[in-house]
C-alpha positions as CSV (number, residue, x, y, z in Angstrom):
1,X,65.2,-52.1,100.5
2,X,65.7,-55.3,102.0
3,X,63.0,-56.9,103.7
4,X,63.3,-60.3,105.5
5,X,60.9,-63.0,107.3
6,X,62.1,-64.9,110.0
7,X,60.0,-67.9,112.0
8,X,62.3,-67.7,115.2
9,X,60.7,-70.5,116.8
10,X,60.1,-68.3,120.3
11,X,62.2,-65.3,120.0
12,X,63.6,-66.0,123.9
13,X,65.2,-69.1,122.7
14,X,66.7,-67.6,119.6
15,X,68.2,-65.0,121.2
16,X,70.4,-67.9,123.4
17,X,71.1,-69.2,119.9
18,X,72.7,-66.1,118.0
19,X,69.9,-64.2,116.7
20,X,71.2,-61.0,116.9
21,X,74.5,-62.2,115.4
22,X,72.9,-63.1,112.4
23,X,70.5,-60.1,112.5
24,X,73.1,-58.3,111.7
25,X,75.2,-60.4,109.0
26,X,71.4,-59.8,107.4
27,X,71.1,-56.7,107.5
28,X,67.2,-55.8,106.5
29,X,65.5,-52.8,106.0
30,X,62.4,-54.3,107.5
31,X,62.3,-57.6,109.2
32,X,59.3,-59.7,109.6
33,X,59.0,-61.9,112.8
34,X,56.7,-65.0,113.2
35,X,56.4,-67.5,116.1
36,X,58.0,-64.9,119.1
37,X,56.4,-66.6,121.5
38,X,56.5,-64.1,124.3
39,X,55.0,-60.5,125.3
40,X,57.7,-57.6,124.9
41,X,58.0,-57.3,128.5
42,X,59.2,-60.9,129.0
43,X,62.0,-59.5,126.4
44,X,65.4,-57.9,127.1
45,X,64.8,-54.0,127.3
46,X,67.5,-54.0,124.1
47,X,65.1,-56.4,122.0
48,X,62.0,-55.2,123.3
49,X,63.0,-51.3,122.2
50,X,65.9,-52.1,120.3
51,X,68.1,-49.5,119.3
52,X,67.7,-48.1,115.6
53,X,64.6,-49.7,114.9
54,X,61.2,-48.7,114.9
55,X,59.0,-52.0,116.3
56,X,55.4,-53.4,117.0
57,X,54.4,-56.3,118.6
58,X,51.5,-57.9,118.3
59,X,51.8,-60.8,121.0
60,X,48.8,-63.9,120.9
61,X,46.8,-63.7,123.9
62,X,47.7,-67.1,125.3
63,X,51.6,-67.1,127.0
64,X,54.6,-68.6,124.9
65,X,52.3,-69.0,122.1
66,X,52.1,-67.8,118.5
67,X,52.9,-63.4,117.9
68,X,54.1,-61.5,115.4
69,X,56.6,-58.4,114.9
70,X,57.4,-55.4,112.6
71,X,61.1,-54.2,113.4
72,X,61.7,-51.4,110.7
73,X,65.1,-48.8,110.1
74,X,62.4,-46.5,108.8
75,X,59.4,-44.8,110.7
76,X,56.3,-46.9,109.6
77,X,52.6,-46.6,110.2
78,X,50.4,-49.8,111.5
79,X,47.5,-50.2,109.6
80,X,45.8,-53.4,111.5
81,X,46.5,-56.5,113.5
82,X,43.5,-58.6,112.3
83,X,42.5,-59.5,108.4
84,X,39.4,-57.4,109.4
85,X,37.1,-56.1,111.8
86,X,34.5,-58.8,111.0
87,X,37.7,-61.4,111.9
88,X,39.4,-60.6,115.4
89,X,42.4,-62.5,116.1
90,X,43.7,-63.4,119.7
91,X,47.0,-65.3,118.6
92,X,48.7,-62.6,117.2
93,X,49.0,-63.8,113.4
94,X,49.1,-60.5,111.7
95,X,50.4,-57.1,111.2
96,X,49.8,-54.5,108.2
97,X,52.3,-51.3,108.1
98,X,53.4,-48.9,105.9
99,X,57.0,-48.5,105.6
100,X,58.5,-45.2,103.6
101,X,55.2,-45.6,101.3
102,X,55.6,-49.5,100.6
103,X,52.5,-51.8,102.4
104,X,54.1,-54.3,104.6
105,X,52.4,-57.0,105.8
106,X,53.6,-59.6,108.6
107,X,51.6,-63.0,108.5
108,X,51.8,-66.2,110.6
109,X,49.2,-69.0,109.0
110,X,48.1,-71.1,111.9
111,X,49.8,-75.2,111.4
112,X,47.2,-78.0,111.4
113,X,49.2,-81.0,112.1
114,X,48.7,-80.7,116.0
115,X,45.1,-82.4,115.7
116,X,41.9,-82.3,113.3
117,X,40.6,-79.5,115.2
118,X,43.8,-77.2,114.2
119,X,43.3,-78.4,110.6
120,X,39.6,-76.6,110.8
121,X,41.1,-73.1,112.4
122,X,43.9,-73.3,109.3
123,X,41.1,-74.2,106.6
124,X,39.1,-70.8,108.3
125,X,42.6,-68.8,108.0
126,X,43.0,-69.9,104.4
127,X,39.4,-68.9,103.0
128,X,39.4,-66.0,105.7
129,X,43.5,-64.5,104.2
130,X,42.1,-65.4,100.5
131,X,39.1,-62.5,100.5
132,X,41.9,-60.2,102.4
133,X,44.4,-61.3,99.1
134,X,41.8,-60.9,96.6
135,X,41.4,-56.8,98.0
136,X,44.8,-56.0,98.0
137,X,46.1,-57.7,94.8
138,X,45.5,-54.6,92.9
139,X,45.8,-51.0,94.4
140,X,49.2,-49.5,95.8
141,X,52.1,-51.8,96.2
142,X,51.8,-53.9,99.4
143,X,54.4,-57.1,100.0
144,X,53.6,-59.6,102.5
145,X,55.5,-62.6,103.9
146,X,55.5,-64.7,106.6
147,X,55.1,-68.5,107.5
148,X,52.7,-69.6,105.4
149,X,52.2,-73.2,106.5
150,X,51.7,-74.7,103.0
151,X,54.1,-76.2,100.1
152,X,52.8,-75.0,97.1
153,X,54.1,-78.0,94.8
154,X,56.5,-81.2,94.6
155,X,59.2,-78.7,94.3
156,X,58.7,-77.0,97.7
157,X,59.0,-80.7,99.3
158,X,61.9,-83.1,99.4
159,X,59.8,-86.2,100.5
160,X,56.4,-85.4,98.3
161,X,55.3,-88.4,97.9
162,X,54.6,-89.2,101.4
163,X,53.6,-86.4,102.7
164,X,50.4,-86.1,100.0
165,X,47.9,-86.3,103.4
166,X,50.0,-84.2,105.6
167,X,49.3,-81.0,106.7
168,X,51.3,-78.4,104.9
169,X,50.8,-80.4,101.5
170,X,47.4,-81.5,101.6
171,X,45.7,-80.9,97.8
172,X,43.0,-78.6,99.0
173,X,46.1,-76.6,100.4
174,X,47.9,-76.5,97.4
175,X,45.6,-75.5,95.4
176,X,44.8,-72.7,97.7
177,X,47.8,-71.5,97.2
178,X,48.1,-72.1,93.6
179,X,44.6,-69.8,93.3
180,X,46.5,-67.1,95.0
181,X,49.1,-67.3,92.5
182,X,47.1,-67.4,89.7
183,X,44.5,-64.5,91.1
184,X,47.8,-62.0,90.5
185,X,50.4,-62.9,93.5
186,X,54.2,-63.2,92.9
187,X,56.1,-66.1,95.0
188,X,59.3,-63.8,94.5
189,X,61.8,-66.8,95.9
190,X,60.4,-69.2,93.1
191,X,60.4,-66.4,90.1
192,X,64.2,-65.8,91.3
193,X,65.3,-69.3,91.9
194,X,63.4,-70.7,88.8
195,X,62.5,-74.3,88.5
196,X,64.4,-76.3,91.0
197,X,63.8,-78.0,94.2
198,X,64.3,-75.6,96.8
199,X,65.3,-73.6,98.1
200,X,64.0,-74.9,101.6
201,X,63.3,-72.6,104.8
202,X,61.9,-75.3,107.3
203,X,63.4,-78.0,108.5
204,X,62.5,-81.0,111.5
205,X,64.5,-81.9,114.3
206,X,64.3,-85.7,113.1
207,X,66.5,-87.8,110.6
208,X,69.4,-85.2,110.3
209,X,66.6,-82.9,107.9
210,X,68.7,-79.9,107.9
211,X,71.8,-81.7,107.8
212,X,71.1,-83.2,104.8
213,X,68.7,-80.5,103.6
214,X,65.5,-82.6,103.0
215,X,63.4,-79.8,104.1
216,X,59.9,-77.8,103.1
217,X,59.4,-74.7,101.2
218,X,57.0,-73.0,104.0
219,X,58.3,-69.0,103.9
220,X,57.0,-66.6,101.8
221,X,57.8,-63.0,100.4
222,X,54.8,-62.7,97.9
223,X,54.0,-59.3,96.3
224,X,51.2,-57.5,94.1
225,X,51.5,-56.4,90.6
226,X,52.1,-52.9,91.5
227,X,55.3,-54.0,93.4
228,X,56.7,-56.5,91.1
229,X,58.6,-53.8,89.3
230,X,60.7,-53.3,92.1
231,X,61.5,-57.0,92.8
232,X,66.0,-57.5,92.5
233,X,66.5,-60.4,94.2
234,X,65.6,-63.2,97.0
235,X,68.0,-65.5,99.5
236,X,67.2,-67.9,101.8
237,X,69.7,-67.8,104.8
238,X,70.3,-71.8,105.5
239,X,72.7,-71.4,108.1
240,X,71.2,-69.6,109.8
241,X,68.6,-72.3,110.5
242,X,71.5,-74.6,111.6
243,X,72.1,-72.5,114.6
244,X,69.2,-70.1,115.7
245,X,65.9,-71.8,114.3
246,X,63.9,-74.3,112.5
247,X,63.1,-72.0,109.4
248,X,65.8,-70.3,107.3
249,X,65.1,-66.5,107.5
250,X,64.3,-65.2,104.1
251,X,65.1,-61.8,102.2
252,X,64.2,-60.3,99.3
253,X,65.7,-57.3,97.8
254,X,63.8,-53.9,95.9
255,X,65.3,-51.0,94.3
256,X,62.1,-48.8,96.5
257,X,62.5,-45.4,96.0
258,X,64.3,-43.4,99.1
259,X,65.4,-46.3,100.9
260,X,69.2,-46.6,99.5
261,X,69.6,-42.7,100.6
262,X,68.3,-43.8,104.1
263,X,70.6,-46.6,103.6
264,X,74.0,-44.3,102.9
265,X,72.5,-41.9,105.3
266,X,72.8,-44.7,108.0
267,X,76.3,-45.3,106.4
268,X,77.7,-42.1,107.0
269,X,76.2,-42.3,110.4
């Protein structure tokens, strides 16, 4: 199975830009969208229903703001929309399937760099998505990924030093996610790429960042114990931030039992 997570920076826009294109060079199993930034019917009928893939949508309440999507090969079944009942959610941040027995789960971690006030909804998100972490960490295998909105360490930064009181690196933020880590969570791009700087999957618009690759480590494929086993490999797809978006889309790969018959099924098709 290969599953990817993709910030598209308003789904409209990266359609203009080659999305599809590159949807394709891909190729996922399951592909995890962030940032769409639009309802499904302000979407092309072909994208909104797309052909050979089963989707949900689960758009924020406010227009061109926020949303998250499930596009799957495979029939799946959506569990939720919210972390829980106790916690609705009007900007369209989550979204729990099943997928051919595997837990899916679609996450957008609100940003707090617009204003203090953003930094307080984030801080609520990351105590809030902790308890939901600390149910699921054991149980039946369950992967989640998504914009997380944090750099874990000075590895997952190429300008660390001053960025220490930014949002996205602030030390109760890295910690956070360090905790998560340590509570039984595997950041499956890191345990691939080892101990190195990078890989990168956001980059700004300002100083030639992607250019010159002096980007943040922001996009996460994290799984449980129960699904480490199946963990082959991750890739962050660089070019394809140079053309279509401002984060890198970001695949892993797991040997999940059924999905490479699907797979030559779809072949033969």
């Amino acid at each position: 199975m290969k599953l990817t997570t993709w910030n598209v920076n308003g789904l409209r826009a990266a359609l203009r830009k080659g999305f599809l294109g590159y949807l394709e060079q891909i190729d996922p199993d399951v592909l995890l969208l962030q940032e769409v930034r639009a309802f499904p019917d302000q979407l092309p009928a072909e994208i909104s229903s797309p052909a050979g893939w089963h989707v949900v949508w689960n758009p924020a309440v406010r227009p061109g703001y926020s949303g998250t999507a499930i596009w799957s090969k495979q029939p799946f079944e959506v569990r939720s929309t919210c972390l829980s009942a106790r916690w609705p959610d009007d900007e369209g941040r989550l979204i729990e399937a099943t997928v051919a027995g595997l837990d899916v789960v679609c996450v957008y971690l609100p940003s707090g760099s617009s204003s203090p006030e953003r930094q307080q909804v984030k801080d609520v998100w990351l105590k809030r998505f902790r308890s939901w972490s600390d149910r699921r960490r054991t149980g039946t295998p369950l992967i989640f990924g998504g914009d997380i909105n944090v750099a874990h360490t000075e590895k997952d930064i190429f300008h660390a030093k001053s960025n220490e009181q930014t949002s996205g690196f602030l030390p109760h933020e890295r910690e956070w996610f360090g905790k998560l880590l340590k509570s039984g969570w595997h950041d499956l791009v890191r345990e691939h790429h080892g101990d190195c700087h990078g890989p990168y999957s956001w980059w700004s618009n300002r100083g030639r960042a992607r250019e010159l690759d002096r980007g943040w480590r922001i996009d996460y494929l994290l799984c449980n114990a129960a699904a480490r086993p199946y963990f082959r490999a991750a890739t962050i797809h660089r070019e394809a931030a140079l053309d279509v978006s401002d984060h890198a889309p970001v695949t892993v790969e797991l040997d999940w039992p059924g999905c490479s018959e699907v797979r030559a099924a779809a072949a033969g098709d």
